[in-house]
N, CA, C and O atoms as a CHARMM CRD file, in Angstrom:
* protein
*
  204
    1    1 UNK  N      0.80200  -1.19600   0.00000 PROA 1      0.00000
    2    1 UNK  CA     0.00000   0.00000   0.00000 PROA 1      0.00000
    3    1 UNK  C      0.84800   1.26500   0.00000 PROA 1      0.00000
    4    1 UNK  O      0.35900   2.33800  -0.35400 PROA 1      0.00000
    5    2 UNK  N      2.38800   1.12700   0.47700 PROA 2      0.00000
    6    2 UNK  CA     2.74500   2.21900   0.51000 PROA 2      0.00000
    7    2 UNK  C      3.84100   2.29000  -1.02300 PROA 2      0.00000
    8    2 UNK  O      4.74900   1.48600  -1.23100 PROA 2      0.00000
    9    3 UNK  N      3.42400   3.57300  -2.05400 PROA 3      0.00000
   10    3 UNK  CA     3.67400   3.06600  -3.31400 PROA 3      0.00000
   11    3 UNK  C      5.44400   3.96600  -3.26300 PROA 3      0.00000
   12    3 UNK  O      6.52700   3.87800  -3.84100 PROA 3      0.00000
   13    4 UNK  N      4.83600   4.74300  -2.24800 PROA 4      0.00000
   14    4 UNK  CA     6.70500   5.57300  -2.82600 PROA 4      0.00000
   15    4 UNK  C      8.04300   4.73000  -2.11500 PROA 4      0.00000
   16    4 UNK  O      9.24000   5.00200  -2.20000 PROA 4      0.00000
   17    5 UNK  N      7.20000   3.34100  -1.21500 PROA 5      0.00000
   18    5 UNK  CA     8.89000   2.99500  -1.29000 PROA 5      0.00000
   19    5 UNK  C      8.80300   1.76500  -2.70800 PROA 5      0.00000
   20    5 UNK  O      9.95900   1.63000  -3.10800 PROA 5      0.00000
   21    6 UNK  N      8.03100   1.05700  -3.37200 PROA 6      0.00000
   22    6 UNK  CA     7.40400   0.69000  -4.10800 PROA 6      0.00000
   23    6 UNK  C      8.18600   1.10500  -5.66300 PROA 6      0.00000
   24    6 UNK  O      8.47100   0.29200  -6.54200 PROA 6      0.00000
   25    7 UNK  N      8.42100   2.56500  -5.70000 PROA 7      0.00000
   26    7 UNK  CA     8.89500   3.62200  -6.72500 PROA 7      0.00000
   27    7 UNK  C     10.22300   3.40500  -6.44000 PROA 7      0.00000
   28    7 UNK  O     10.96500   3.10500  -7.37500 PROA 7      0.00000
   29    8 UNK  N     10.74400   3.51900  -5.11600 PROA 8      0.00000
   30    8 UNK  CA    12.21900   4.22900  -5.26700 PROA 8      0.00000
   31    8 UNK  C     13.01100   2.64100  -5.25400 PROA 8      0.00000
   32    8 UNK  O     14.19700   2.37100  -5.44000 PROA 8      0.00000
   33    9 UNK  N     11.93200   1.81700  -4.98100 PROA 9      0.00000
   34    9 UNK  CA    13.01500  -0.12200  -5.30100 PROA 9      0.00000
   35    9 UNK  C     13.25100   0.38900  -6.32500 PROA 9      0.00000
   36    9 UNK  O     14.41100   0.67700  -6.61800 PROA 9      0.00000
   37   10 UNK  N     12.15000   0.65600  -7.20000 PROA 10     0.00000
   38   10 UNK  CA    12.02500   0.48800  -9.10100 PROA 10     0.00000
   39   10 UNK  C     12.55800   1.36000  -9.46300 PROA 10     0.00000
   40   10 UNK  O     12.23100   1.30200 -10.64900 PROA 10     0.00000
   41   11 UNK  N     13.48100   2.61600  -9.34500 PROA 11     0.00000
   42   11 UNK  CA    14.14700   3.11800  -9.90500 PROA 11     0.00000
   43   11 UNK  C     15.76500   3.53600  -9.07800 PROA 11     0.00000
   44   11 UNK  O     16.50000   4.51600  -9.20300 PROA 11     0.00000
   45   12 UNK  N     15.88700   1.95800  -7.99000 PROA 12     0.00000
   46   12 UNK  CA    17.19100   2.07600  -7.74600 PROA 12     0.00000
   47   12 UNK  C     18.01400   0.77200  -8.83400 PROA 12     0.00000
   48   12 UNK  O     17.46100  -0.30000  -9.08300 PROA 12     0.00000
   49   13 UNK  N     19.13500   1.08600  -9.26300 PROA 13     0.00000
   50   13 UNK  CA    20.18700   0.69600 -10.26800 PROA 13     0.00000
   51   13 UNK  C     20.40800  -1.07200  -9.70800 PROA 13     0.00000
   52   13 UNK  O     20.67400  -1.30800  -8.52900 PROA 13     0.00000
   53   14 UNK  N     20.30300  -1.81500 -10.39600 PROA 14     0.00000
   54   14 UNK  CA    19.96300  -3.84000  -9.67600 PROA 14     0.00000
   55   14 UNK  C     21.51400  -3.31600  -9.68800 PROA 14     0.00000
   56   14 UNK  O     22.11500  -2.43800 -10.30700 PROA 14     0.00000
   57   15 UNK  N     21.94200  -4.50600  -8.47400 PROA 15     0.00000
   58   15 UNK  CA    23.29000  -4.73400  -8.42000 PROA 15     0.00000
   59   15 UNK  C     23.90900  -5.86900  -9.40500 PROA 15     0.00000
   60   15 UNK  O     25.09500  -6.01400  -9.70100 PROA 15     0.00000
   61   16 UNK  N     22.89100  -6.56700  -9.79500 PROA 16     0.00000
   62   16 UNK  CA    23.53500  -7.77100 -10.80500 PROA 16     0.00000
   63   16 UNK  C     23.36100  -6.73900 -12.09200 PROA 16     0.00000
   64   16 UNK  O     22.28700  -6.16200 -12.26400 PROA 16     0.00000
   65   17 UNK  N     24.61600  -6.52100 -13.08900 PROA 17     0.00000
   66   17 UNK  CA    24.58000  -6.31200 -14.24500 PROA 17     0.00000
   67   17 UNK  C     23.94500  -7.09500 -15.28900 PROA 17     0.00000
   68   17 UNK  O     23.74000  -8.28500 -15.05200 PROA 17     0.00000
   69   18 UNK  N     23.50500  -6.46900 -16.73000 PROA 18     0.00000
   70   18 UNK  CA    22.51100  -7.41900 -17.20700 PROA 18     0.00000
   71   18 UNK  C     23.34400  -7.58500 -18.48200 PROA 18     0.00000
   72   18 UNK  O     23.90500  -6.72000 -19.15400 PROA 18     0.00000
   73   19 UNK  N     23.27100  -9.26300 -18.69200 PROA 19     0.00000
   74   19 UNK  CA    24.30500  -9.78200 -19.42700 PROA 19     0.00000
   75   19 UNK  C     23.70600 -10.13400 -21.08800 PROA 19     0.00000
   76   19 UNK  O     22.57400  -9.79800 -21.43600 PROA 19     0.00000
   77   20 UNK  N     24.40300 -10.65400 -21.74700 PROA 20     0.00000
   78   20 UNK  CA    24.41700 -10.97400 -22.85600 PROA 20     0.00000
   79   20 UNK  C     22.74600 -12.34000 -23.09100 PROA 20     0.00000
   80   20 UNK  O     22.12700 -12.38500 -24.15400 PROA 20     0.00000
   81   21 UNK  N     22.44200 -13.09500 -22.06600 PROA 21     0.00000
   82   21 UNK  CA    21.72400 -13.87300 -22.20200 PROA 21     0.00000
   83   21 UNK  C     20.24600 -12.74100 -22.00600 PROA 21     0.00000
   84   21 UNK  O     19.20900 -13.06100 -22.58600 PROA 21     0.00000
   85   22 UNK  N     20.28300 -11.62400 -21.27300 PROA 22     0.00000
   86   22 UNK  CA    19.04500 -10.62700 -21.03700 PROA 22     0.00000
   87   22 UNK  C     19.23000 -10.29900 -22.41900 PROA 22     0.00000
   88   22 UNK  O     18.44000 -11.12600 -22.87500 PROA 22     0.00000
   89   23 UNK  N     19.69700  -9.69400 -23.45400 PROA 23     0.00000
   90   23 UNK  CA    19.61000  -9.19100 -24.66400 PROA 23     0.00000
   91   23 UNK  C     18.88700 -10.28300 -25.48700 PROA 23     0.00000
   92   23 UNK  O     17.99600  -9.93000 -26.25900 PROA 23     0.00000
   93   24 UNK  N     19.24100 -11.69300 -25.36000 PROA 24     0.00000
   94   24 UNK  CA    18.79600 -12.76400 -26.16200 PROA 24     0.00000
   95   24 UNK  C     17.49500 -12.89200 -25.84000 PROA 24     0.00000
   96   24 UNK  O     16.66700 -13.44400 -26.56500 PROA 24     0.00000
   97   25 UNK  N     17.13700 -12.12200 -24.15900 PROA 25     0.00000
   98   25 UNK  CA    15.32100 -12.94000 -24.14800 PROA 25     0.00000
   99   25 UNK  C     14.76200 -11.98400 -24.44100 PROA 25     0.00000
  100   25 UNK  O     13.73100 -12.07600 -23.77400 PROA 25     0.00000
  101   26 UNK  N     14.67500 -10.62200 -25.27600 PROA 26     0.00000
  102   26 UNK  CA    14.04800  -9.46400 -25.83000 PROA 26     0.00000
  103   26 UNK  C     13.31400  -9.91600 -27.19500 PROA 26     0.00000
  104   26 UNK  O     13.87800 -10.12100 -28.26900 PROA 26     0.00000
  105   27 UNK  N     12.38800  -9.99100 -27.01300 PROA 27     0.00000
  106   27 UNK  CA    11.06000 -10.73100 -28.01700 PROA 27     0.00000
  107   27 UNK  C     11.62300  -9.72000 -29.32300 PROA 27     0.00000
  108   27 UNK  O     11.42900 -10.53700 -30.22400 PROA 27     0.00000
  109   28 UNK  N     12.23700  -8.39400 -30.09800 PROA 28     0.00000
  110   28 UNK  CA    12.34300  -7.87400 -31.28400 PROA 28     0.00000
  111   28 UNK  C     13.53600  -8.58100 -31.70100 PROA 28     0.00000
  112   28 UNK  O     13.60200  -9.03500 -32.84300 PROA 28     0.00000
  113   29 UNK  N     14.75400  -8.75300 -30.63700 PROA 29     0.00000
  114   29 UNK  CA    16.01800  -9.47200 -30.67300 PROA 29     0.00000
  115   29 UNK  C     15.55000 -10.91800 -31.90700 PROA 29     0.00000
  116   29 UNK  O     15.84500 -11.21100 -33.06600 PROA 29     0.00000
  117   30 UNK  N     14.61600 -11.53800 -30.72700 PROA 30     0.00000
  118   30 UNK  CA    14.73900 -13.33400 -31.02000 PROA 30     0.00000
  119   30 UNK  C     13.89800 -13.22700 -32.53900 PROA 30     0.00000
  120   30 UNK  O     13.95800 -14.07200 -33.43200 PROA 30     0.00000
  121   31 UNK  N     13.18700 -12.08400 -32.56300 PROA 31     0.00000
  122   31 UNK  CA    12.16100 -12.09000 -34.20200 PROA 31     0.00000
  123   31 UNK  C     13.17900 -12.18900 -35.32900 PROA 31     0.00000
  124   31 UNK  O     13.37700 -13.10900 -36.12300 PROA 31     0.00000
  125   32 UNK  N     13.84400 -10.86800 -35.18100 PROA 32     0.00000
  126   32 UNK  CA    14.85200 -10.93600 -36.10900 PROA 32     0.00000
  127   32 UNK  C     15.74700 -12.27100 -36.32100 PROA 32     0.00000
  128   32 UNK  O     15.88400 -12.56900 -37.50700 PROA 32     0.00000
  129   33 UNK  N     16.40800 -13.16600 -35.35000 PROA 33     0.00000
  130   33 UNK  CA    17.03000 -13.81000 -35.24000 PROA 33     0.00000
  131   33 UNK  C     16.48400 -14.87500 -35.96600 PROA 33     0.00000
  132   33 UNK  O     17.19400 -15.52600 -36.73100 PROA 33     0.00000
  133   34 UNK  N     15.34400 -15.11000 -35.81200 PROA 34     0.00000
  134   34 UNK  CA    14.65000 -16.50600 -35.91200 PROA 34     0.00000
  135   34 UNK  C     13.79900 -16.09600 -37.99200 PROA 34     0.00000
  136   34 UNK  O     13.29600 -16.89700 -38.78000 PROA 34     0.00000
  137   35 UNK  N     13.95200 -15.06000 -38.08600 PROA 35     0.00000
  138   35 UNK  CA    13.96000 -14.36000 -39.82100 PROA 35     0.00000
  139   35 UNK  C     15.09000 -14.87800 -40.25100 PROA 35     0.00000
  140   35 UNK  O     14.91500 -15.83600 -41.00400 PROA 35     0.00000
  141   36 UNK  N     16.35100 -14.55100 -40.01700 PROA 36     0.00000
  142   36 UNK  CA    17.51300 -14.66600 -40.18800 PROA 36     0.00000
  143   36 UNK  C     17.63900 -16.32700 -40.30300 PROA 36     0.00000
  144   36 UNK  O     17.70600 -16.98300 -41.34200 PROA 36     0.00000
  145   37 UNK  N     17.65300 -16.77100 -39.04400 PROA 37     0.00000
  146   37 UNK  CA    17.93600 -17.82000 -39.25000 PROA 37     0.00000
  147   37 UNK  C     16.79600 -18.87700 -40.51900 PROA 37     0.00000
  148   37 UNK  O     17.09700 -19.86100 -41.19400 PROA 37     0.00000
  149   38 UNK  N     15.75000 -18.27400 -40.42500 PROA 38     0.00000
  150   38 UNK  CA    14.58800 -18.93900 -41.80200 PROA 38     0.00000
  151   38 UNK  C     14.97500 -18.71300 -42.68000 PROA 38     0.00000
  152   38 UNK  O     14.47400 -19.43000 -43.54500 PROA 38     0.00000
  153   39 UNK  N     15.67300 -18.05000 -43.05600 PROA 39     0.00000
  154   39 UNK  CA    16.31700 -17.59100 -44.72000 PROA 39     0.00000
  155   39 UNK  C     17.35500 -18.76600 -44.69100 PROA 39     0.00000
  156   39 UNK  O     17.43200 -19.45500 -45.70800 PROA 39     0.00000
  157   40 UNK  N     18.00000 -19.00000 -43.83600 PROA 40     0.00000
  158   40 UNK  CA    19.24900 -19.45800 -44.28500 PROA 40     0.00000
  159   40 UNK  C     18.63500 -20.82000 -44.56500 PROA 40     0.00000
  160   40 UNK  O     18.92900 -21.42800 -45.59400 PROA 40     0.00000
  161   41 UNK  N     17.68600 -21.36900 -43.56300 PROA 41     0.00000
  162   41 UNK  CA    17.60700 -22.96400 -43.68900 PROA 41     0.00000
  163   41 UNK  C     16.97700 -22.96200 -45.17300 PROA 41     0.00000
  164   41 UNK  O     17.22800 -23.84100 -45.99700 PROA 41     0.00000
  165   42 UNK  N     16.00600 -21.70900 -45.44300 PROA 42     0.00000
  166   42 UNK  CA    14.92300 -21.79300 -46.99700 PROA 42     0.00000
  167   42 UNK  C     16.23600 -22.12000 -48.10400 PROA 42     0.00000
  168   42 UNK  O     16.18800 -22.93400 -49.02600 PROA 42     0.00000
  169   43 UNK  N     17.42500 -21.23400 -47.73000 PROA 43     0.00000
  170   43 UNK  CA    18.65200 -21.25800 -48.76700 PROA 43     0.00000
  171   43 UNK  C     19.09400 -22.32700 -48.43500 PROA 43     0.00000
  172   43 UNK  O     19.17300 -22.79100 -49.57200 PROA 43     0.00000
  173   44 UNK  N     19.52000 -23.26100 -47.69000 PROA 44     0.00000
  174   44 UNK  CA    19.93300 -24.87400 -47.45800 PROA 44     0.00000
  175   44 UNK  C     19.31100 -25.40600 -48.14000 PROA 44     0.00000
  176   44 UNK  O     19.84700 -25.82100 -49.16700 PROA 44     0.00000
  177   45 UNK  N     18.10200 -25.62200 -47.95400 PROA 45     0.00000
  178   45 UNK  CA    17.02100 -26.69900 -48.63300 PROA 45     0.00000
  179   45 UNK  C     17.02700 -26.31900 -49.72900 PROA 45     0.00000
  180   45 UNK  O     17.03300 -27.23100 -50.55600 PROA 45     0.00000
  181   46 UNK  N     17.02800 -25.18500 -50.17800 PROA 46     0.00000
  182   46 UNK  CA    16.79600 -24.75600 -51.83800 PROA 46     0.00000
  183   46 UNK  C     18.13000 -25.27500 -52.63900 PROA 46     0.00000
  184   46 UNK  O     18.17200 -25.60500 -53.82400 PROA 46     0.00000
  185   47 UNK  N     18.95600 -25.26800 -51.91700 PROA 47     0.00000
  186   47 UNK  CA    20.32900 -25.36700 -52.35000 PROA 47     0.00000
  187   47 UNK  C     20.35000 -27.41100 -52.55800 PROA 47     0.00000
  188   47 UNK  O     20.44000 -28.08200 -53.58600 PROA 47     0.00000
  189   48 UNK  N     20.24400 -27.77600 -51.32000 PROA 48     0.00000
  190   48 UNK  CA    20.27900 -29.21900 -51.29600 PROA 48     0.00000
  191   48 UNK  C     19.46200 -29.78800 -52.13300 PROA 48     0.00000
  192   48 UNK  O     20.08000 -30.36100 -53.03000 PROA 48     0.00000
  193   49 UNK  N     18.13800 -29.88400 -52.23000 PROA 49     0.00000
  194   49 UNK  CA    16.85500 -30.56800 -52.91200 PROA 49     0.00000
  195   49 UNK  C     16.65300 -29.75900 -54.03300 PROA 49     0.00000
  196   49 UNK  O     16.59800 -30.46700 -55.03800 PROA 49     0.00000
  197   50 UNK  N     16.54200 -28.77500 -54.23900 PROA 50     0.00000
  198   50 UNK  CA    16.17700 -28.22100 -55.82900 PROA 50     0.00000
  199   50 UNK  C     17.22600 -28.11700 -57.24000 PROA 50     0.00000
  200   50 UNK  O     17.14600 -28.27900 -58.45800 PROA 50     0.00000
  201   51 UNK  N     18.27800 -27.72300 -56.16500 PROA 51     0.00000
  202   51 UNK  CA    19.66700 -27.14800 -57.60900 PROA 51     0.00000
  203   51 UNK  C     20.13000 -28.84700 -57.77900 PROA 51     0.00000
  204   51 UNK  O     21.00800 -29.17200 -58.57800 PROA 51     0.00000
């Protein structure tokens, strides 16, 4: 109920730094990634089974 200590948790600095695996769980990150990675397998398969 009391919201201003509530506020000042949420805008004190976390002591754990945020690493390389926090960047990977960002839902625009993994979109792109998972585009990226669909092209390449469409270019595998196109490459293997068609040419």
């Amino acid at each position: 109920m009391n919201d201003e200590c509530a506020l000042a948790q949420d805008d004190a600095p976390s002591a754990e730094p945020r690493g390389c695996l926090f960047a990977l769980s960002q839902p625009p990150l993994m979109l792109f990634l998972a585009v990226i990675g669909l092209l390449l397998l469409l270019g595998a398969v196109h490459d293997l089974y068609i040419l």
